[in-house]
C-alpha positions as CSV (number, residue, x, y, z in Angstrom):
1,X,0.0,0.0,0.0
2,X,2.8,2.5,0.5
3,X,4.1,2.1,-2.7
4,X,0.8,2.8,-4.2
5,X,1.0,5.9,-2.2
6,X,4.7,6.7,-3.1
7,X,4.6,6.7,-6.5
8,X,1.7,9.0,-6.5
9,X,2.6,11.2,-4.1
10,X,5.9,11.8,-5.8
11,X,4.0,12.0,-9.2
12,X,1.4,14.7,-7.6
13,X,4.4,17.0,-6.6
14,X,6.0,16.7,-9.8
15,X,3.2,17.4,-11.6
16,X,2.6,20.8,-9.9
17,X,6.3,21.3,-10.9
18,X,5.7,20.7,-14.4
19,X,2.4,23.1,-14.2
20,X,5.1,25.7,-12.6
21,X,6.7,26.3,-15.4
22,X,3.9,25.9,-17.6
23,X,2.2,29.0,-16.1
24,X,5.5,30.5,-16.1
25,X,5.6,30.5,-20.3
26,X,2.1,31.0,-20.2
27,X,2.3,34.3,-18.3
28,X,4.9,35.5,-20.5
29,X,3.2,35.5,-23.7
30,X,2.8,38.7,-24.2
31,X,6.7,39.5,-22.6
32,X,9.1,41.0,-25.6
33,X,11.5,38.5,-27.2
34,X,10.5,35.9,-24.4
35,X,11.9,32.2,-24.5
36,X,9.7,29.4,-23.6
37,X,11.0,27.2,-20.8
38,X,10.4,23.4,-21.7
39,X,9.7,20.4,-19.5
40,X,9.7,17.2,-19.4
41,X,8.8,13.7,-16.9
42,X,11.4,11.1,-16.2
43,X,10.6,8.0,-14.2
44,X,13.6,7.2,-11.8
45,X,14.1,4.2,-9.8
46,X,14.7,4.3,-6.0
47,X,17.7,2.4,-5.3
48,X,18.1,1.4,-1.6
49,X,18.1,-2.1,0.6
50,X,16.9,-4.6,-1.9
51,X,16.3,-4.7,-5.5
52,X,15.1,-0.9,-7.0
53,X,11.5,-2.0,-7.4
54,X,10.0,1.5,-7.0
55,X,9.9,4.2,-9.0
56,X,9.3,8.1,-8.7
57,X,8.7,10.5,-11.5
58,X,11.2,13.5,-11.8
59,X,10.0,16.8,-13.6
60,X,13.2,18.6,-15.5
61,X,13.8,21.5,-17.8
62,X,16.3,19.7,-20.4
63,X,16.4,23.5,-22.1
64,X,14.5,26.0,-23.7
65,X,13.1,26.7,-26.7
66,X,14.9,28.9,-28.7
67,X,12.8,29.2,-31.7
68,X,12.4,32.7,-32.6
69,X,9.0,34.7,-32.1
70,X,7.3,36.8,-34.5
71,X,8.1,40.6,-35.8
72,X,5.1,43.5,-35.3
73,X,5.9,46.7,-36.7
74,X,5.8,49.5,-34.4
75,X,7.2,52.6,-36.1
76,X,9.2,53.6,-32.4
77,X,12.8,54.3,-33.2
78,X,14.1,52.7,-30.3
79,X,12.2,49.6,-31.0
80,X,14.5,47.3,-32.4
81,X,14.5,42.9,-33.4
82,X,17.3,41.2,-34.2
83,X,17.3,39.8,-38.0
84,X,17.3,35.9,-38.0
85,X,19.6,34.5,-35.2
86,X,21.6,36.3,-32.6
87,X,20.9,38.0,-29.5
88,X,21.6,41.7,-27.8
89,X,24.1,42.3,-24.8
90,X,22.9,43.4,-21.7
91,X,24.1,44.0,-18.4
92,X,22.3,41.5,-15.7
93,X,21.4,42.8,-12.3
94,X,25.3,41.6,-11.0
95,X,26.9,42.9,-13.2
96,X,28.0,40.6,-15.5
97,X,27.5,40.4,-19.3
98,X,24.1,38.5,-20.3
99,X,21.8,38.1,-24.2
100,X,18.3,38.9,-24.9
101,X,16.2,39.2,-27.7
102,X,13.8,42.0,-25.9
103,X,14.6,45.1,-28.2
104,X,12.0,47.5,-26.5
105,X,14.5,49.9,-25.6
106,X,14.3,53.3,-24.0
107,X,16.8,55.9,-23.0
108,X,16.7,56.6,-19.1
109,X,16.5,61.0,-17.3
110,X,20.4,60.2,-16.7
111,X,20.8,59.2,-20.6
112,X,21.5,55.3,-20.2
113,X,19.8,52.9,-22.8
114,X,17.9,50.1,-21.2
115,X,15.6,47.7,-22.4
116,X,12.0,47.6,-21.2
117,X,12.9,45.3,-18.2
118,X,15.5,47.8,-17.3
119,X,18.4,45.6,-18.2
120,X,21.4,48.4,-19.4
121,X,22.2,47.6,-23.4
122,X,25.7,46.8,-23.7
123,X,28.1,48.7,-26.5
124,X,31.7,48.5,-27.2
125,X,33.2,49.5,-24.2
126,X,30.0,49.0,-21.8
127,X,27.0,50.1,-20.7
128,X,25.6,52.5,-23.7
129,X,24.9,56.3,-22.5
130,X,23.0,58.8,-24.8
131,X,23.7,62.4,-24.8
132,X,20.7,64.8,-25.1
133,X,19.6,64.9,-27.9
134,X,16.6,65.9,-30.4
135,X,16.3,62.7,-33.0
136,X,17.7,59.1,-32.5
137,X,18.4,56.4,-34.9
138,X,19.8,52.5,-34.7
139,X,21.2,51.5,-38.1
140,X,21.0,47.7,-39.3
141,X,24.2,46.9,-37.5
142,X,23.2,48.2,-34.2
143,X,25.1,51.7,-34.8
144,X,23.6,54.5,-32.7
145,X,23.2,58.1,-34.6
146,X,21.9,61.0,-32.7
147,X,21.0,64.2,-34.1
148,X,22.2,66.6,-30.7
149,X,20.3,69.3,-29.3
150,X,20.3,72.4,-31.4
151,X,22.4,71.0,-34.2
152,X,20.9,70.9,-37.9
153,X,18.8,68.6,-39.3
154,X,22.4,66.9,-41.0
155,X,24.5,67.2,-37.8
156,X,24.6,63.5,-37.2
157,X,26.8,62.0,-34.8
158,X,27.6,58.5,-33.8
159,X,27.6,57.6,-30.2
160,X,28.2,53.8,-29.8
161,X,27.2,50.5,-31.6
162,X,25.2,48.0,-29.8
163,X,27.1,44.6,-29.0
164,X,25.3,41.7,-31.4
165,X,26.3,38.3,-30.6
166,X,26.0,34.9,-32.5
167,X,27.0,32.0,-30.3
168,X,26.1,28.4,-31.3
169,X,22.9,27.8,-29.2
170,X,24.2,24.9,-27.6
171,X,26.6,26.9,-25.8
172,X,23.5,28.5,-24.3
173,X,21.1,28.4,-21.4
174,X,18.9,30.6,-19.7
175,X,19.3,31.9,-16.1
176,X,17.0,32.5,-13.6
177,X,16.5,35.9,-14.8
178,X,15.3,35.2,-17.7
179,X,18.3,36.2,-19.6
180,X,20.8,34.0,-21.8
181,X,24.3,33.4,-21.2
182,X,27.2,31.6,-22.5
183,X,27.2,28.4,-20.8
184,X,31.5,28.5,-19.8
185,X,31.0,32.0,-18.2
186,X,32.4,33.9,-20.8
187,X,31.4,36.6,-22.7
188,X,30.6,35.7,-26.5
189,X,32.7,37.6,-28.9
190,X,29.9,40.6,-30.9
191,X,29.3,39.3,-34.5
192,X,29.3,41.4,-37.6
193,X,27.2,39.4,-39.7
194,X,24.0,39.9,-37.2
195,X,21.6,42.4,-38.4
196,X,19.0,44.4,-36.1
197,X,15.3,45.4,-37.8
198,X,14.0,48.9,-36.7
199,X,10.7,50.5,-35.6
200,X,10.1,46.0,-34.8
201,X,9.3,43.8,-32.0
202,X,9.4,40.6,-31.9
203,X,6.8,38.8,-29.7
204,X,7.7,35.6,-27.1
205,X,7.8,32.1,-29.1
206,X,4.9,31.1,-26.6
207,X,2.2,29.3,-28.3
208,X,-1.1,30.4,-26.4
209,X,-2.9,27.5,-27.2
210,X,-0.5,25.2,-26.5
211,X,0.3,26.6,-23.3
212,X,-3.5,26.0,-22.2
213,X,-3.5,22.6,-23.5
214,X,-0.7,21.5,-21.6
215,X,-2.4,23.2,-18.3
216,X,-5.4,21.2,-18.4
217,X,-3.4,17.7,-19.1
218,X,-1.2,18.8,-16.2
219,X,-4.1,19.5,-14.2
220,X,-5.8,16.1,-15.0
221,X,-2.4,14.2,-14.1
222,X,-2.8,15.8,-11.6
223,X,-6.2,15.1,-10.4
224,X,-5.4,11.4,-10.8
225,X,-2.4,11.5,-8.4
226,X,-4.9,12.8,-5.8
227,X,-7.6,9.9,-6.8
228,X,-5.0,7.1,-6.6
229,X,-3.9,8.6,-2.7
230,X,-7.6,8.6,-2.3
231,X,-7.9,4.9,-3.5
232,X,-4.8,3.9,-1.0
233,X,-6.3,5.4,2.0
234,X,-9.3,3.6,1.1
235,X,-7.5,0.1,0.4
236,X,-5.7,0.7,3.8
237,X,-9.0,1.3,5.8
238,X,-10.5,-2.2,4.4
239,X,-7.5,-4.0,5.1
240,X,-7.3,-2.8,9.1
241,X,-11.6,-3.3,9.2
242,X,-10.4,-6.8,8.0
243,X,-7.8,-7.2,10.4
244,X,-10.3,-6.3,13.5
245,X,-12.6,-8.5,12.1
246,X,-9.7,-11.6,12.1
């Protein structure tokens, strides 16, 4: 009897694992150059005294899906999505160098450029800062022009050029931030060849309806975990009423 109520007890909490980071991708739908998180069951043996004749189920995230999302047109200047494959440098919250396909970006009071999430866009020699300035425009290979405040309509001037990166995508993983990064630590080398698309967004690679279909299978699994506990309780009740009875 407690082995019927192992194995569902361990597939009950796994389930609501697996629903975790469901919701999580379902949430982010709508989030700006978001990367679904996938998931995946495993069924494990539990090796102890004896032979390994019971088995658990394991919820993992072998990776994330890396496909890329769709492009909608804007017309914002500082909207920007990267042309086919490659990501954006950004600074993460410690510091260190991090990749994102969110190109929502937006120029800070104290003249920094940031992405929507507030993540510092990196350029050649670090965080990119803005002068004032009256007009701004990112070329295809992330090159920032600016026309500055008071200058003619011609007076164009160059500020920085956003770090674009093209790392093989086995060499990355996401963090817990939601970020990707280079999975030896170090930083990936900016890339020529990638091309950035103005006055574009592109969406996150969630698939709505996908997304909601996997809920509700999760949530029946689910639901069954609970009826097979139910089912041991029960089997263990008629098996002590026998026992008195004896």
């Amino acid at each position: 009897m407690d082995r019927m109520l192992y194995v569902a007890m361990s597939g009950a909490k796994q389930t609501m694992l697996a629903q975790a980071v469901n919701t999580n991708n379902l949430a982010n739908v709508n989030t700006t150059g978001f990367r679904a998180d996938l998931e995946a069951f495993r069924s494990l043996p539990v090796y102890g005294p004896g032979y390994p004749s019971r088995v658990y189920a394991q919820t993992e995230t072998p990776g994330t899906d890396l496909l890329a999302g769709t492009l909608s047109t804007t017309g914002r200047e500082l909207d920007v999505a990267v042309n086919g494959a490659g990501w954006i440098a950004v600074q993460a919250a410690d510091g260190s160098e991090a990749y994102t396909r969110a190109g929502d970006l937006r120029v800070t009071v104290n003249g920094q450029l940031e992405t929507g999430a507030g993540r510092p866009v990196m350029g050649n020699g670090g965080p990119i800062a803005v002068p004032p300035f009256e007009k701004l425009e990112i070329g295809a290979d992330g090159t920032i022009s600016i026309r500055p405040v008071g200058q003619a309509a011609n007076a164009l001037a160059v500020v920085d050029r956003i770090k674009l990166v093209n790392p093989p995508l086995g060499q990355m993983e996401k963090g817990t931030d939601g970020l990707m990064r280079v999975k030896d630590g170090k930083n990936a080398a900016a890339d020529a060849a990638v091309q950035l698309a103005s006055g574009v967004l592109e969406s996150s690679n969630v698939n709505a309806i996908e997304a909601m279909v996997r809920m509700i299978e999760l949530g029946r699994q689910f639901e069954t975990q609970i009826k097979m506990m139910r089912a041991a309780q029960e089997n263990d009740a008629a098996s002590a009423q026998l026992m008195r009875m004896g």
